[in-house]
N, C-alpha and C positions, 0 to 999 in steps of 0.2 A: 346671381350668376356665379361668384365668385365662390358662394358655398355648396353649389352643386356639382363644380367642377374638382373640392375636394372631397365630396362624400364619393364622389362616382371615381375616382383615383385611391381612394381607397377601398375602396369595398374591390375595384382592379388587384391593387396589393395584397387584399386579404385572400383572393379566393387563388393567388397565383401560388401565396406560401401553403396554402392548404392542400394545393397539389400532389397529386400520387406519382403523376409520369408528367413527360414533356417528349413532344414531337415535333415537327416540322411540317407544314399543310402544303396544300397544293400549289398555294401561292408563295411560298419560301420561308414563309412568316415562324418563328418558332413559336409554338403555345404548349400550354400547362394545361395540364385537368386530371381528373381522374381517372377517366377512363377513355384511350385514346379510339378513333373513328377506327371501323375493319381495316384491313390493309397500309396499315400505318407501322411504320416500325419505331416504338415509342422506348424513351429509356426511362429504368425507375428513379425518381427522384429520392434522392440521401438524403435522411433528416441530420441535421446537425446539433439536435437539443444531444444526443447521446456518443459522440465521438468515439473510436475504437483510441485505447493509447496506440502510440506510435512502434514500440517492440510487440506489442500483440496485434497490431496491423501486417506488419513487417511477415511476423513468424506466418497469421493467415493468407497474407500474401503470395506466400511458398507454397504454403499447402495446397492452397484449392486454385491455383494457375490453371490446371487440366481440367477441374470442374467449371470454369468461369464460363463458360457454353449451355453448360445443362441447369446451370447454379439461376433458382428462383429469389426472385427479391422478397427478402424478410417481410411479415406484415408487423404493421405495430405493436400491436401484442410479443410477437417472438424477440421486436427490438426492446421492446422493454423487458424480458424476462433474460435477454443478455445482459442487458445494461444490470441491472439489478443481479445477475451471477458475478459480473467483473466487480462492481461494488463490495459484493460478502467476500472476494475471494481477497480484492486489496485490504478490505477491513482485516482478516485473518492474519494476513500479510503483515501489515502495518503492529496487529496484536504479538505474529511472534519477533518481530523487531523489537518491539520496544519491551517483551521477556528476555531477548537476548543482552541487551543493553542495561538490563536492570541488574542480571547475573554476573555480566562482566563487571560493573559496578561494585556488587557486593564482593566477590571475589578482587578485587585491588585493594578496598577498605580490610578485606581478612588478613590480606598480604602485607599491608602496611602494619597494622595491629602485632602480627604476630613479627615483624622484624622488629617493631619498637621495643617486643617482651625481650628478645633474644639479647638487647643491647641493656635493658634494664638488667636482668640477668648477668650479662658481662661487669655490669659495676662494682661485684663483691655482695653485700651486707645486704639480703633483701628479709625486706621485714613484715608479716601480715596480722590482723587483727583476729582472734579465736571469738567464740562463741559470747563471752563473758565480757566481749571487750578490750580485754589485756593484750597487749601487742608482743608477738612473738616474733625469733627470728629463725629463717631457715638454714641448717646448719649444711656444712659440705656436698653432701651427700643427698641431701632435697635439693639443693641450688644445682647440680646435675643433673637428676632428674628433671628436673623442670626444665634446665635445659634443653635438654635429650629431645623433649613433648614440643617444644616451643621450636628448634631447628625442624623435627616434622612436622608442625605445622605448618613452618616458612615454605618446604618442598612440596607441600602440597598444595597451597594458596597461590604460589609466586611462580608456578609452571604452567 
């Protein structure tokens, strides 16, 4: 007894979530189904697997106030091919986020690099290895230039 009153309580729950509308019958009773009795004023049931975010509810919300009369309930299909547009468009979203972040990144590391040259530079005696090995040193007049290259650097990285 005890397992027929749960298979018949559920297969109640199953067929209530699978619902498309819900109305209110003659007798007060509210009920679910798919398709409500003629002369019933039935409202469409919201699926909740696909939820709108809350600023793109917000911003629809505005928009279509004056269509919310004429405005027909989505069928699954349309719901799914919204859900699946808001998905590619936060993917895209989230894609140039994390370029933007990657760029700012690299541009600090530039900035930083090229103020570490400009203070190596400020030391005096800077000295580099040639082709052969031999360690050369840059004289007056290179240690300028280099400098010259390494403050535009710093103006262009650190702005």
């Amino acid at each position: 007894m005890m397992r027929a009153f749960i298979l018949l309580s559920a297969l109640t729950c199953a067929g209530t979530v699978a619902a498309q509308s819900k109305w209110v019958d003659k007798d007060g009773r509210v009920t679910y189904g798919d398709a409500p009795p003629a002369g019933v004023s039935a409202a469409p049931m919201r699926r909740s697997a696909a939820p709108l975010p809350q600023a793109e509810e917000a911003a629809s919300d505005k928009a279509d106030k004056k269509d919310d009369a004429t405005k027909k309930p989505l069928t699954a299909a349309e719901q799914d091919a919204a859900f699946r547009k808001r998905q590619e468009e936060a993917a895209k979203e989230r894609e140039k986020q994390a370029k933007a972040d990657s760029g700012a990144a690299a541009k600090r590391d530039n900035c930083s690099r090229a103020q570490e040259y400009v203070r190596t530079l400020e030391t005096g005696r800077i000295s580099g290895t040639d082709a052969k090995g031999e360690r050369y040193f840059l004289d007056d007049n290179q240690i300028a230039q280099e400098n010259a290259k390494a403050r535009q650097d710093v103006r262009d990285w650190c702005n």
